[in-house]
NUPAMAR-625622 format. One line per field, with one value per residue (C-alpha): x, y, z. Coordinates in Angstrom, 2 decimals, padded with zeros to 5 digits. Each point is the difference from the previous one (the first is absolute). Layout:
! residues N
east: (X|...)
north: (Y|...)
up: (Z|...)
//
This chain:
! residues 381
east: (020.71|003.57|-001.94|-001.89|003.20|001.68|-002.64|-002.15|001.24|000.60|-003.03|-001.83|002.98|-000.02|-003.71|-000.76|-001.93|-001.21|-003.62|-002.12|-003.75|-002.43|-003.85|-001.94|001.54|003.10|003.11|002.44|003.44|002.25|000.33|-003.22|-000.17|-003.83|000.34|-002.76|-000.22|-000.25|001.32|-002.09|002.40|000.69|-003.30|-001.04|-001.64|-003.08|-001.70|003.01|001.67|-002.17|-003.28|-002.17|-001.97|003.35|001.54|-003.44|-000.39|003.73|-000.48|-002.32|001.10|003.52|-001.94|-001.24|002.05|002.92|000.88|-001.14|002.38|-001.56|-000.62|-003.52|-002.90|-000.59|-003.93|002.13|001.93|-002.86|-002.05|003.33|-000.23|-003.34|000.32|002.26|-001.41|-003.33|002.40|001.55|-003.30|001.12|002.21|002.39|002.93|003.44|001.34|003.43|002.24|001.76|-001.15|002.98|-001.06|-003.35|001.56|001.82|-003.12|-000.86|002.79|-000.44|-003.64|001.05|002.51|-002.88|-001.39|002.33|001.88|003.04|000.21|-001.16|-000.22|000.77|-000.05|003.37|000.09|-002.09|000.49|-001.31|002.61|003.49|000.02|001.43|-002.81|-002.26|003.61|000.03|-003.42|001.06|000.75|002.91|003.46|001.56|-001.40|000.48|002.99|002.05|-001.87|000.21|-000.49|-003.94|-002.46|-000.23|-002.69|-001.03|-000.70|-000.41|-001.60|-000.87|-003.02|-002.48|001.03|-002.27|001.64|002.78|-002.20|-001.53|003.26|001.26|-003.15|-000.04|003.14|-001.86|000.87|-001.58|-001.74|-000.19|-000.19|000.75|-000.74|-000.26|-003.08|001.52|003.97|001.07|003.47|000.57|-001.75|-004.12|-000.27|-002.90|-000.30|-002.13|-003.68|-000.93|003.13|-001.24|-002.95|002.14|001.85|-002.43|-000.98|003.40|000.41|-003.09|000.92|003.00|-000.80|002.30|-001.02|-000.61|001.30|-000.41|002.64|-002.26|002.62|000.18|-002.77|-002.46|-002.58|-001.78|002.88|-000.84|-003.68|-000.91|000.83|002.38|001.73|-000.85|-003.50|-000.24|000.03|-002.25|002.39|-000.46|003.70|000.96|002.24|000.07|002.72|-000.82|002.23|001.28|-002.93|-002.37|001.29|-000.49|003.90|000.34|001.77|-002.36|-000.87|-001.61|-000.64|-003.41|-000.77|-003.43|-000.07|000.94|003.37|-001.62|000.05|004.06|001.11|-000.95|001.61|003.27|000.78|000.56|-000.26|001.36|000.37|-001.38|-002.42|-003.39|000.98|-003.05|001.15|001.35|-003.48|-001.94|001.52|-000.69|-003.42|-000.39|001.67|-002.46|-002.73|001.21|000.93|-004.20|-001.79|001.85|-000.22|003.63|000.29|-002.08|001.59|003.79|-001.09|-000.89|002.77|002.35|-001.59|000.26|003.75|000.81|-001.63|002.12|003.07|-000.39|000.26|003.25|003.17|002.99|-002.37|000.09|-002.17|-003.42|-001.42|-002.17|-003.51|-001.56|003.10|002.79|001.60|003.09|001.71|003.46|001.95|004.03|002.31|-003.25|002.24|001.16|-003.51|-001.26|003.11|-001.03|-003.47|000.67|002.20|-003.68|-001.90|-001.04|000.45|-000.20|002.09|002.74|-001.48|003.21|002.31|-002.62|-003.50|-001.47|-002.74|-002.71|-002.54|-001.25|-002.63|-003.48|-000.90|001.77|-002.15|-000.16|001.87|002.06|000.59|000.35|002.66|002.08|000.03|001.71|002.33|000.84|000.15|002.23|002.49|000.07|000.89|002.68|002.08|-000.16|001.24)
north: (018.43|000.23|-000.96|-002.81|-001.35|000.39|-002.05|-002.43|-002.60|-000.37|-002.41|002.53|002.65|003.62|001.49|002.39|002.17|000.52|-000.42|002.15|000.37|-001.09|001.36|-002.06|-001.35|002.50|-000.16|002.29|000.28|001.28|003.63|-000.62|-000.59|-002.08|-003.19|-002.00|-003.39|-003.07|-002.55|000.34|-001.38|-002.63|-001.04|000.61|003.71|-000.76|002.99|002.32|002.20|000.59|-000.93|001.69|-003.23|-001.63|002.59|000.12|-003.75|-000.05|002.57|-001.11|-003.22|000.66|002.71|-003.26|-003.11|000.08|-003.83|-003.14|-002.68|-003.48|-001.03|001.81|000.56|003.48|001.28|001.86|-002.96|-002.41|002.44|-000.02|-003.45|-000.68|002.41|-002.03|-002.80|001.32|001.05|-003.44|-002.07|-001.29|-001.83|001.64|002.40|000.84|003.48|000.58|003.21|-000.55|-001.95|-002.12|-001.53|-000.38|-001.76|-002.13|-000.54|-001.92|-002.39|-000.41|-001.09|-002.41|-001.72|-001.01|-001.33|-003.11|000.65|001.67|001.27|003.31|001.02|003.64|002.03|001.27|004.35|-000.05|002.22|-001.36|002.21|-000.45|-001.53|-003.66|-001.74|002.14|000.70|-003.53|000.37|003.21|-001.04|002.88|-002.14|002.95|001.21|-003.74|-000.53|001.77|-002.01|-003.64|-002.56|000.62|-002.18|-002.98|-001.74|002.73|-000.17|002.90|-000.18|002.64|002.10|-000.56|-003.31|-002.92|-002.59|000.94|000.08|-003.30|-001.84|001.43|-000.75|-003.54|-000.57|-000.09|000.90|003.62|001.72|003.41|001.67|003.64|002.87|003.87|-000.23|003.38|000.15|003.54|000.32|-001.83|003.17|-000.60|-003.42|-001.27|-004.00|-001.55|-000.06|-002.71|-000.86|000.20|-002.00|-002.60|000.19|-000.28|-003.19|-001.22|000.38|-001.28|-003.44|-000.17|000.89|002.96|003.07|003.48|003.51|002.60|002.71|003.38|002.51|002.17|-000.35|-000.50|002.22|001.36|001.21|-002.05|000.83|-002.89|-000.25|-002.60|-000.60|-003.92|001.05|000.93|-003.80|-000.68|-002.15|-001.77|-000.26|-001.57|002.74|003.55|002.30|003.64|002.93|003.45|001.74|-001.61|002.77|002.83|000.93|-001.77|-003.57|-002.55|-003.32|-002.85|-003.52|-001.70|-003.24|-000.74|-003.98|-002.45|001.07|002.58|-002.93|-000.56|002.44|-001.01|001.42|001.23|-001.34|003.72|003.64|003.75|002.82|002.66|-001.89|001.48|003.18|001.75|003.71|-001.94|-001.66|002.94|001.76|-002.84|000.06|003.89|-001.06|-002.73|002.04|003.29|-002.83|-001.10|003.14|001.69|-003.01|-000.23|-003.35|000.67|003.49|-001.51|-002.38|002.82|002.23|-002.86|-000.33|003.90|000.48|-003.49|001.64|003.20|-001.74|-001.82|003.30|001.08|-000.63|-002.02|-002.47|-003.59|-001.76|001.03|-002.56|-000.73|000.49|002.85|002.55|-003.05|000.68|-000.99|001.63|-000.99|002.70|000.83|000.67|000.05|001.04|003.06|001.08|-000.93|002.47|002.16|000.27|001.28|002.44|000.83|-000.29|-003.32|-002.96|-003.70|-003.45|-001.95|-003.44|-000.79|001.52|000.22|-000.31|002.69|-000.92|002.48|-000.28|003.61|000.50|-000.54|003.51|001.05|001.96|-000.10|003.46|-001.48|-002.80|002.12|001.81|-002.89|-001.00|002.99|000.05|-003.36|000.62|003.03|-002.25|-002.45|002.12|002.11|-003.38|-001.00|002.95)
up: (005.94|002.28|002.72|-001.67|-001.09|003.71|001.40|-002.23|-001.96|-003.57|-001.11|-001.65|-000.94|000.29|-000.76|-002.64|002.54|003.55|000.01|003.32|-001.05|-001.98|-001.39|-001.84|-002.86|000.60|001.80|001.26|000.46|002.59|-002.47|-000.21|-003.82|-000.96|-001.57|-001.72|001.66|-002.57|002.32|003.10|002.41|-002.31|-000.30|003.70|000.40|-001.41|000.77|-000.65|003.31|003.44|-001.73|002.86|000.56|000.80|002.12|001.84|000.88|000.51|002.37|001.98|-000.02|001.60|002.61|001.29|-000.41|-002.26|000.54|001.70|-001.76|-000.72|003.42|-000.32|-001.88|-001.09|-001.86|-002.86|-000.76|000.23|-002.68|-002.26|-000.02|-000.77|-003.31|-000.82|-000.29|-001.29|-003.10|-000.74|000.99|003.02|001.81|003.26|000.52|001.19|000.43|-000.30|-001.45|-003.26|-003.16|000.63|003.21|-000.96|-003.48|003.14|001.93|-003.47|000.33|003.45|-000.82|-003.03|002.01|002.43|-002.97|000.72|-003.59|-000.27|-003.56|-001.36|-003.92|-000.68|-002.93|-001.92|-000.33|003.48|002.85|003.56|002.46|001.26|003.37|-000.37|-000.16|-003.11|-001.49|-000.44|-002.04|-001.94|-003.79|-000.22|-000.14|000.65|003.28|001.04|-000.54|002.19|003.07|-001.04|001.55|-000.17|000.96|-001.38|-002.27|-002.10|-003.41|-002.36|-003.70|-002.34|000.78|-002.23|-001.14|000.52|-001.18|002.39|002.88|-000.56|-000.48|003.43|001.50|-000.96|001.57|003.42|003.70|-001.18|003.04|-001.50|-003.39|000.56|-003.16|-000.01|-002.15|-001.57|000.45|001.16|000.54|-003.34|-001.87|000.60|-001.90|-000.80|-000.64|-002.58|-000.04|002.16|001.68|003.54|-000.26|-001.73|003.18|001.92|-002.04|000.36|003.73|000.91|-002.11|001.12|004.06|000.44|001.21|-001.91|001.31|-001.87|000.99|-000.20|001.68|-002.69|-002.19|002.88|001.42|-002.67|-002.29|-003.40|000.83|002.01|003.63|-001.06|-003.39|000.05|-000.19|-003.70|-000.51|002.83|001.57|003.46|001.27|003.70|001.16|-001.01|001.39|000.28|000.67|-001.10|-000.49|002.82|002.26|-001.62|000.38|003.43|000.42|-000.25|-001.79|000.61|-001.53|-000.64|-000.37|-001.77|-000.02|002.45|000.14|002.52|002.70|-000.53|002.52|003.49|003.29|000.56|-003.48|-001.46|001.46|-000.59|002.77|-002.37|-002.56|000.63|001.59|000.68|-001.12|-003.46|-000.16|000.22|-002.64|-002.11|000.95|-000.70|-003.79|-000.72|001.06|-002.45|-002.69|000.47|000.45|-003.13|-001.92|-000.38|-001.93|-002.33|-000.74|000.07|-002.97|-001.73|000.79|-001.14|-003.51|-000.24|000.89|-001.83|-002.87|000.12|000.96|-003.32|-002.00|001.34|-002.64|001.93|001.90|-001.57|002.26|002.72|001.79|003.54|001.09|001.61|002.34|-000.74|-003.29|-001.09|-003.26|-001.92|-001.10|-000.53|002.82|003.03|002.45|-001.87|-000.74|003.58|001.63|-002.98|000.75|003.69|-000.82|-001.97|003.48|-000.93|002.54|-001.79|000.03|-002.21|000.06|-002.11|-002.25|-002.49|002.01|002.39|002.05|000.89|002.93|000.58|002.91|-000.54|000.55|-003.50|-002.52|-003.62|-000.38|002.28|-002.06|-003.41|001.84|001.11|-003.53|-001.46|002.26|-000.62|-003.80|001.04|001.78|-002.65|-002.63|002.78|000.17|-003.60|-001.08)
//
């Protein structure tokens, strides 16, 4: 921790612990204490820590070409991209690395559009470079960067009426949602909010993204979280977990907004490495052959179901590995929990956000939970 204090700087503090290894859904530390993983990388290692599918196509991958940048066409990138869009129905893709450039890619795209304004929702969390800062809903992160850019709008998530009124305003080229918010604490919007969206957009001619960087690739049970309303957005950006653990994301774009990019009009150096690529190929695959999303829906009713037993917790909410529970003092119980071998996330000072790998089990599971009723009751008393 000296030396991590001698040379990086101080945007994230001082960590807790130095993390070395990982099996499974375990990681280890650099005294090589085990810790139960329940944040996955922050939503990201969907298949827990060197999955053997993963290290294998990773392997092999690098063995033979570790990077062509986007001058070229490579097979494994080409097969990425056509999963892709067999998941969302269509349409065409662009790799990039972070969910905040592909959330950038997405104004990029509206702004060809010939519009300049784009409606955002309040609580949201789309990144931190300038551009998807500007479309996060956090005053607080914003603030210290103003000026942003300009002609954003945000309204409350989840309200209509809100939406319509900044709609009908005009000049809108994009309407931009996380159909579940996850840095605001896993929230869910009203039944039928999306498809009203999708109403809305379409009458009013501004595009639809649907920002899937956390909830997206088959976390909630669905490859994407927009799907349990059977939604048809125009942009989806996709992140975190579509490597498996390495940086990757991309943006898809189902409708006619597909056509917006044309030549030289966007590009990134590393978007659609092929070693990133084919570990997200070998974690689609594992996610398909063990019938991942199907399990994950189930495993979220079962720990949503303990979770709701456990004395101190106010609040549990999300849909399948995404859950998001209210409880006193999170950050105390989150440090307190680690100290139990426990790894999770304050959301906020009363929200932590859990987002364990798909691998977990249901012992697993029972396990986390009374340790987290342990905790609780450690920093009440």
């Amino acid at each position: 921790m000296t030396k991590w204090n001698e040379v990086m700087m101080d945007n994230y503090g001082t960590p807790g612990i130095e993390l070395v290894r990982g099996e499974g859904i375990f990681l280890f530390d650099s005294f090589g204490r085990k810790y139960l993983d329940f944040l996955g990388g922050i939503a990201t290692s969907l298949l827990g820590h060197a999955h053997p599918e993963i290290v294998s196509a990773v392997t092999k991958q690098i063995s033979t070409l570790s990077h062509v940048s986007n001058l070229y066409a490579h097979p494994t990138v080409l097969q990425l991209a056509e999963k892709l869009t067999q998941m969302t129905g269509g349409g065409r893709v662009f790799f990039c690395n972070s969910g905040a450039e592909a959330n950038e890619a997405a104004i990029k795209i509206s702004r060809l559009t010939g519009k300049s304004r784009i409606i955002a929702t309040d609580g949201a969390f789309h990144g931190r470079t300038m551009g998807a800062l500007s479309l996060t809903g956090q005053p607080n992160k914003r603030a210290p960067f103003e000026q942003l850019l300009p002609g954003i709008t945000h309204v409350p998530f989840g309200d209509l009426i809100a939406m319509k009124e900044a709609l009908a305003l005009g000049d809108v080229a994009m309407v931009i949602v996380e159909a579940i918010q996850g840095e605001a604490g896993v929230i869910l919007p009203p039944p039928g909010y999306l498809l009203a969206l999708r109403e809305l957009t379409t009458r009013y001619g501004a595009l639809l993204a649907c920002d899937e960087v956390q909830g997206g690739m088959g976390r909630t049970g669905k490859w994407f979280s927009y799907q349990h309303e059977g939604v048809v957005p125009d942009i989806v950006t996709v992140a975190k977990g579509l490597g498996g653990g390495l940086p990757l994301c991309a943006i898809i774009a189902v409708t006619p907004a597909a056509q917006l990019f044309t030549p030289g009009s966007h590009g990134s150096t590393f978007g659609g490495n092929p070693t990133s690529c084919a570990a997200a190929i070998a974690t689609i695959s594992v996610i398909e052959s063990a019938q991942l999303l199907e399990s994950n829906y189930r495993l979220g009713s079962v720990l949503k179901d303990g979770l709701s037993t456990v004395d101190g917790i106010h609040a549990v909410r999300g849909i399948g590995l995404w859950i998001g529970l209210d409880l006193e003092d999170a950050p105390a119980v989150t440090k307190e929990l680690q100290t139990l071998g426990v790894l999770v996330n304050a959301a906020g000072s009363q929200t932590i956000r859990i987002a364990p790998p798909f691998i977990v089990t249901e012992s697993q599971i029972s396990e986390f939970i009374s340790l987290l009723g342990q905790a609780i009751r450690k920093v009440a008393s």
